[in-house]
C-alpha positions, 0 to 999 in steps of 0.5 A: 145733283151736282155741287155748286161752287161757293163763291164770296161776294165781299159787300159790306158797302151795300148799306150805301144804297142810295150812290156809289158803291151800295148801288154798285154792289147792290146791281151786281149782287141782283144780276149775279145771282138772277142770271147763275144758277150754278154757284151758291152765292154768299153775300157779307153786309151789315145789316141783314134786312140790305140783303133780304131780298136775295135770300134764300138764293144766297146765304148773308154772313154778317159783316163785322169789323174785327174780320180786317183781322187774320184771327176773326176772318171767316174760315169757310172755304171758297171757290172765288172771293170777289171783293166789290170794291176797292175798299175791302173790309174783309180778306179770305182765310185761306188761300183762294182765287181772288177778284177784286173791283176797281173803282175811280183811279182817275187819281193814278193818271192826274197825279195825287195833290199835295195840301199846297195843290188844293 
């Protein structure tokens, strides 16, 4: 039998699930893990219940706030970490490839506005 990679899927946004990054996050998990038999998925979120529906074919770290630290943060060892968005909540222990999604820069081509601007 062969060993499937684990790979980290950084969703703590899940909880959102009715706009942006919650329905983001919820599509992408849905796909990933319908169309890739071969990895073992783990999904991060706050609430269990958000991420049921994936279970058992991904295991569910709860999401807690006190991993943004270094001390806290989940010391399992992955083959990826892929933060859905760019707001992530938590960063791998170790040393690990690492993908990160993007979401609107649009601010990066119009400029960022001052106070005054607004």
């Amino acid at each position: 039998m062969k060993i499937k990679p684990p790979i980290f899927l950084e969703s703590h946004n899940i909880s959102n699930m009715f706009g942006g990054f919650g329905q983001f996050n919820y599509w992408l998990i849905k796909n990933m893990i319908q169309n890739n038999e071969d990895f073992n998925f783990t999904i991060t979120a706050k609430n269990k219940h958000l991420v049921e529906e994936f279970l058992p074919d991904a295991e569910f770290k709860k999401y807690i706030p006190l991993q943004r630290k270094k001390i806290f943060r989940i010391r399992k060892k992955y083959e990826l970490w892929h933060s859905l968005n760019q707001n992530s909540k938590i960063e791998p222990f170790h040393k690990t490839p690492y993908v990160m999604t993007i979401h609107d820069v649009i601010f990066l081509e119009e400029g960022l506005m001052t106070k005054k601007e607004k």
